[in-house]
N, C-alpha and C positions, 0 to 999 in steps of 0.2 A: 669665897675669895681667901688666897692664904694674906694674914693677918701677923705673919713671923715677921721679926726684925728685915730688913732687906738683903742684912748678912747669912741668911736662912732661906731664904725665897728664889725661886726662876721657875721656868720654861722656857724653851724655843722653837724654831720650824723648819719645813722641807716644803718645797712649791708641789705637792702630793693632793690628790683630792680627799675632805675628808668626807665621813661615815657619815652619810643618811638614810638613814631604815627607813622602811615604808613596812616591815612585817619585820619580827625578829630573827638575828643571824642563826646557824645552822648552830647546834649544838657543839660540832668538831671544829668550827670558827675560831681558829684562836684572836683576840685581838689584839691591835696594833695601833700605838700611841706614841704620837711625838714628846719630847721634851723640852724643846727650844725654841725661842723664837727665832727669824733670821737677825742676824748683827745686827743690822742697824733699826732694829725696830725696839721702842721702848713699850715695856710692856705698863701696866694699869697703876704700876708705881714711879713710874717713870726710870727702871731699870733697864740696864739692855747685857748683853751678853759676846761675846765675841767670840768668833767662829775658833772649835777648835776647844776653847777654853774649861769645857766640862769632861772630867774622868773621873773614873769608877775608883774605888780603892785600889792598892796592888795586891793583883792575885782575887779577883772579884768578878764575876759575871751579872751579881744579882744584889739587890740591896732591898731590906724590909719594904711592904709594900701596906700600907695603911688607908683606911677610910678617913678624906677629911684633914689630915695630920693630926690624928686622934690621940698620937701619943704623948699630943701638948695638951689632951684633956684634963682637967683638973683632980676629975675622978678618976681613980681606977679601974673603974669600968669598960672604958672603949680604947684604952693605952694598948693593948696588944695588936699586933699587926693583924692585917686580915690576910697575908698571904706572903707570896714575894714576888719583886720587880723583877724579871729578867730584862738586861738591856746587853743592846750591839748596836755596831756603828754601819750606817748605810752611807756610803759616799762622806763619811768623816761625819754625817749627824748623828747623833745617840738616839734611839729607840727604845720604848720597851712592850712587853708584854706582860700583863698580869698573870698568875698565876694566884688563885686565888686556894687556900688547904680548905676551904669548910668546915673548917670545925667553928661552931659558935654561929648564933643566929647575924650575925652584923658580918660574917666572910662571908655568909649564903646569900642573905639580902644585898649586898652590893654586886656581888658574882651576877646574880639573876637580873641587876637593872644595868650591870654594864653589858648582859649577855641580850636585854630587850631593846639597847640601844637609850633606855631612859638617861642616863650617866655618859658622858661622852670626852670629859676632860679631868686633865689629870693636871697634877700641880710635883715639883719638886724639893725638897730641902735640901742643900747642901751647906757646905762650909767654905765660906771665900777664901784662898788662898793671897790673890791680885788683884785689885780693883782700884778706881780713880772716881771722884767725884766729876758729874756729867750736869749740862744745862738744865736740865728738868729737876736735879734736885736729888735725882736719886744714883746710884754708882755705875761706872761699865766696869762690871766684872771681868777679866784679863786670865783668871784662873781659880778654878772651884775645883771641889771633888764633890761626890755626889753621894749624900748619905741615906737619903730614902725616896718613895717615890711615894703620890699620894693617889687615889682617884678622887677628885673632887665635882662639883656642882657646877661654877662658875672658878674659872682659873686666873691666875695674877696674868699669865702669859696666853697671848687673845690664841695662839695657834697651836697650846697645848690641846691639841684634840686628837680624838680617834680616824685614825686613815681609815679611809674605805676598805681597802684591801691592798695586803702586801706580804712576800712570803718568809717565813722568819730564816733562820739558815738553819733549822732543822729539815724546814720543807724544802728548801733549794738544794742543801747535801742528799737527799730522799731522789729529788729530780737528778740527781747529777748519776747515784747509784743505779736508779731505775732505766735510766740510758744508757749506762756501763753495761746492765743487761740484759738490757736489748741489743746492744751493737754484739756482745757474745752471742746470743742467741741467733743473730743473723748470719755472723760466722761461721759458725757452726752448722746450719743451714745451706751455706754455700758449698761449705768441704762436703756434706752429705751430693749437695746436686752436682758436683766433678767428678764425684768417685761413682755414680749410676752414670752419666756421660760418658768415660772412659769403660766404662764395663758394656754398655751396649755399642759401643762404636768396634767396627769390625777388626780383626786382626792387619799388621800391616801390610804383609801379604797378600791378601785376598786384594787389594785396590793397588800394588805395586802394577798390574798388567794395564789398568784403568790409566795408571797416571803415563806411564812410559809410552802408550800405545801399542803395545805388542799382545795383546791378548790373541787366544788362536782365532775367536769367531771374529775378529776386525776384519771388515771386509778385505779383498785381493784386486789388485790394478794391472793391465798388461799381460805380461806373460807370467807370470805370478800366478796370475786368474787362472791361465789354460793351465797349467803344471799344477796345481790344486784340484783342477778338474777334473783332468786321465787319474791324479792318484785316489780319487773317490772312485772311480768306474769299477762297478766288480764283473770280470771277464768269466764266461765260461766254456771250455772248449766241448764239443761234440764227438761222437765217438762217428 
């Protein structure tokens, strides 16, 4: 449970199912973590959050990414980050996904139980910007910025947890390219199939007698017939 002043503390949420392993995620899995609660839910300190009201620094995609909020450790031992948070906004909620460098046994060991599904929530720090004293005792924060992210055990915030599955926008940009081409590809496919069309379909000539009906072997009607007929006869005189 993060244990920081309540001016340091959140999470919040998206109605998203979360992550229940039954066997561990695929290795290329990357994972995906809420941050928030919904507004109007108070989380285990009786803080709440309002929609909208968390942003990243200016000029920021990713913010330190630590085990625990280790860096309020007292030793210097487990102060270093284990990685970094990348977050985005889905439908206006913040998101993130760990990134975790490996370097140091305590990035590996956390990497490897958020990757077994052991670790499943995550806790955030920021700094309040706006906030009002609320009936429970504790703030509704109005406006924060967000200065690190943590993975934790048990979270202040009940819906800080890992989503089941959801695509980051590297994987969605990857989908959008990978359809760009293919729709080339198919184009390019069709121009091949009109230009063998066009090369095996006869000259326009050859079907000009077909379409007009005048070709010579169209049958003869009437006196047409007989006068077709004398001039096919081949005569020959006798001596």
């Amino acid at each position: 449970m993060d244990r920081r002043p309540r001016t340091q503390r959140s999470t919040r949420a998206l109605t998203l199912k979360l992550f229940e392993p039954t066997t561990p995620a695929p290795a290329n899995t990357l994972p995906v973590f809420r941050l928030v609660d919904p507004p109007e839910e108070y989380d285990r300190d009786g803080d709440r959050m309002a929609a909208g009201a968390l942003r990243l620094p200016a000029g920021e995609v990713d913010v330190p990414l630590f085990w625990d909020h280790s860096h309020k450790d007292p030793s210097a031992k487990n102060r270093l980050p284990v990685g970094r948070a990348r977050i985005w906004f889905e439908g206006g909620e913040p998101l993130m996904s760990p990134v975790f460098d490996g370097v140091g046994e305590l990035s590996q060991l956390c990497a490897e139980k958020v990757q077994a599904g052991t670790l499943r929530a995550c806790s955030i720090g920021y700094l309040t910007l706006s906030a009002r004293p609320n009936s429970r005792g504790g703030e509704d924060v109005q406006e924060a910025e967000l200065l690190e992210v943590s993975i934790t055990g048990i979270p202040a915030k009940r819906s800080a947890q890992r989503l089941k599955s959801m695509a980051t926008p590297e994987e969605v940009q990857q989908a959008f390219d990978q359809m760009a081409k293919d729709v080339a590809e198919t184009k390019a496919k069709v121009v091949e199939l009109l230009a063998l069309v066009t090369k095996l379909a006869p000259p326009a000539d050859e079907t000009k007698g077909a379409d007009d009906g005048t070709t010579e072997d169209a049958p003869a009607e009437g006196e047409d017939a007989v006068t077709k007929y004398f001039r096919g006869l081949i005569t020959k005189t006798g001596k």
